[in-house]
C-alpha positions as CSV (number, residue, x, y, z in Angstrom):
1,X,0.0,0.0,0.0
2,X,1.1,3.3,-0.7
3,X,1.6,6.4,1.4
4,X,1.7,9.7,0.2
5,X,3.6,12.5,2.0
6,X,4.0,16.1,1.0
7,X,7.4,17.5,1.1
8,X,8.8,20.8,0.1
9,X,11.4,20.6,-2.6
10,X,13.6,24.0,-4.0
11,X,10.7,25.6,-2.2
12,X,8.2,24.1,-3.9
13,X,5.4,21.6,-2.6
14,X,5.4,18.4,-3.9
15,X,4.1,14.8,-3.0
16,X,6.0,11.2,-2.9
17,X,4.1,8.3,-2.4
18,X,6.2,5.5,-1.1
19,X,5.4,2.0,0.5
20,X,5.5,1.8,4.1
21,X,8.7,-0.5,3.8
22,X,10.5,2.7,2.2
23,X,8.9,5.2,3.9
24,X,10.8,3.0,7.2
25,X,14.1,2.6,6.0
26,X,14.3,6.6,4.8
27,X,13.4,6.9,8.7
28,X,16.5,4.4,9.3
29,X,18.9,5.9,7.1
30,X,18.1,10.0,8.2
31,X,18.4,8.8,11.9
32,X,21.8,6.8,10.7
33,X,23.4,9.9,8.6
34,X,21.7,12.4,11.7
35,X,19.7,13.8,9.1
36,X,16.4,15.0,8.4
37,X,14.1,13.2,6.4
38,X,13.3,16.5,4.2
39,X,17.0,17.2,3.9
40,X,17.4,13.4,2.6
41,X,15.2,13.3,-0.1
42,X,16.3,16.7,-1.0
43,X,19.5,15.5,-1.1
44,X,18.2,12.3,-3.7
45,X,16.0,15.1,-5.7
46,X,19.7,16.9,-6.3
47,X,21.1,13.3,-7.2
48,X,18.2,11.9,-9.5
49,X,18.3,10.7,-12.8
50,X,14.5,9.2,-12.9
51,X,11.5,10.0,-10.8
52,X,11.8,11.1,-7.5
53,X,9.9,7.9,-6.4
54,X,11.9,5.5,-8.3
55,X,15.2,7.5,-7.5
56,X,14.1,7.0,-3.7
57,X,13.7,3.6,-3.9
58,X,17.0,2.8,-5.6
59,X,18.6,5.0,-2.9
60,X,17.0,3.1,0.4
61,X,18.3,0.1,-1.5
62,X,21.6,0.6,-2.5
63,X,22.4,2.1,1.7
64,X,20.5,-0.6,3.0
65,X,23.2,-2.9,1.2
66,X,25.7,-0.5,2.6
67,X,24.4,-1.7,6.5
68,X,23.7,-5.5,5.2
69,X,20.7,-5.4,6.3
């Protein structure tokens, strides 16, 4: 199931809808890198190459392999 959150982006509003699972591990991964969660997927909008959902998901994967989790 998706869940949608709105999140401000180069001062704009936007909305990412995410899976729970994702939506978890972006938790994880801000609290790891003593981040924010806006300030991480700001940082991934900066980065992205496809959508911001997609470039998300690739993102929680590829640093969840970093913990081997």
């Amino acid at each position: 199931m998706l869940i949608k959150r709105s999140i401000t982006l180069k001062k704009h509003r936007t909305s990412l809808s995410l899976e729970k699972e994702f939506w978890d591990s972006l938790d994880l991964i801000a609290k790891n890198k003593n981040c924010s969660l806006q300030k991480l997927i700001s940082d991934i909008d900066v980065k992205r190459k496809s959508s911001l959902a997609s470039s998300t998901r690739v993102f929680v994967i590829e640093n969840l392999k970093k913990f081997n989790l």
